[in-house]
N, C-alpha and C positions, 0 to 999 in steps of 0.2 A: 464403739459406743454410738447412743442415737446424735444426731449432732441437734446443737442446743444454741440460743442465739437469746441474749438477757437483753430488755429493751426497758427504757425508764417512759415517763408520761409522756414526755414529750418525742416519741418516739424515735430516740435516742439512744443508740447503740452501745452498750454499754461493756459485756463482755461473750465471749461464743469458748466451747468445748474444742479441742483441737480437730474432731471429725466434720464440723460448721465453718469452721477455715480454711479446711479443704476444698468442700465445697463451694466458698465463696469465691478461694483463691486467693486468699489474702493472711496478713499477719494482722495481728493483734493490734498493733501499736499503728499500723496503717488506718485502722476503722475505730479507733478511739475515738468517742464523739458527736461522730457522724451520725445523719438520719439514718434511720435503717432502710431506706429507702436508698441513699446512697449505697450502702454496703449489698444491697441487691442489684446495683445498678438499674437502678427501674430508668427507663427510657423518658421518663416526663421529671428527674431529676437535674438533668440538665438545661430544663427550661429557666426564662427569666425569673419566675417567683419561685423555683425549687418544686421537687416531688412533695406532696403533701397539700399543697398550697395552689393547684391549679384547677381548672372548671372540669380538667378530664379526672383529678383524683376521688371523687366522689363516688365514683362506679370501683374505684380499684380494691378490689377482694382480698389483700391484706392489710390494706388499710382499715378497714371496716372491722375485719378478725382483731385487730392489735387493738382499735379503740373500743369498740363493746368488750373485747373483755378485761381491758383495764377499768373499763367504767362500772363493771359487772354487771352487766348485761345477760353475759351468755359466756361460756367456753368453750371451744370449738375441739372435737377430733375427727382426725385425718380428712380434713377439707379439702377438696382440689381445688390448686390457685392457678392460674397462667398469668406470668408476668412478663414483658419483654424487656430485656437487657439491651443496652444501648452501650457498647464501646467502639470508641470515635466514630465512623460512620457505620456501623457493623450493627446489626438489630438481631437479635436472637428470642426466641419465645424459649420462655424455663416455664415448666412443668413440674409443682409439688405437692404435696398432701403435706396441711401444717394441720397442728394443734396448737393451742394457747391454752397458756392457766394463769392465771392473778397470784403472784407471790407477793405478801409484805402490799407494795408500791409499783411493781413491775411487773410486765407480761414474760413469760418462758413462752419463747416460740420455738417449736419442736420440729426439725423437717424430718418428715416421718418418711418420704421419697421423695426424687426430684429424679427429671430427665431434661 
């Protein structure tokens, strides 16, 4: 199935389809909670103020996808995003095509591919 990633206002991770935990590498109960920025390991998460929250997140292309279309703005398909993953000293660039839709309260973030 397409993997699927449910994210609340405050872009806050809320539940993913078993094919999105795959991909992320992770269980369920590990990324309760968390920014969805953490659960992509975005590399500026680790900083002092958190992913979301810093002078370089402004430019970050899911970040901007998850808020316009919460905000209703806009709805995005198969956008290419590049993000770089940061575990411990290790940096990696992920490569996706998302979509977002406004459900209810929450964005459905769709990865439609990744490499």
């Amino acid at each position: 199935s397409t993997p699927v990633v449910l994210i609340d206002d405050n872009n806050t991770y809320l539940s993913a389809n078993s094919s999105a935990l795959k991909i992320l590498g992770s269980k369920h109960q590990d990324l309760n909670e968390k920014r969805v920025w953490d659960v992509f390991l975005c590399e500026n998460a680790h900083l002092e103020c958190g992913c979301g929250h810093t002078v370089r997140c402004g430019g970050c292309q899911m970040l901007n996808l998850i808020n316009d279309t919460y905000e209703g703005k806009n709805t995005f398909d198969h956008v290419p995003v590049t993000l770089i993953e940061k575990q411990g000293d290790t940096r990696q660039k992920l490569n996706l095509e998302l979509t977002t839709e406004k459900v209810n309260n929450l964005v459905l973030l769709r990865i439609d591919s990744h490499e």
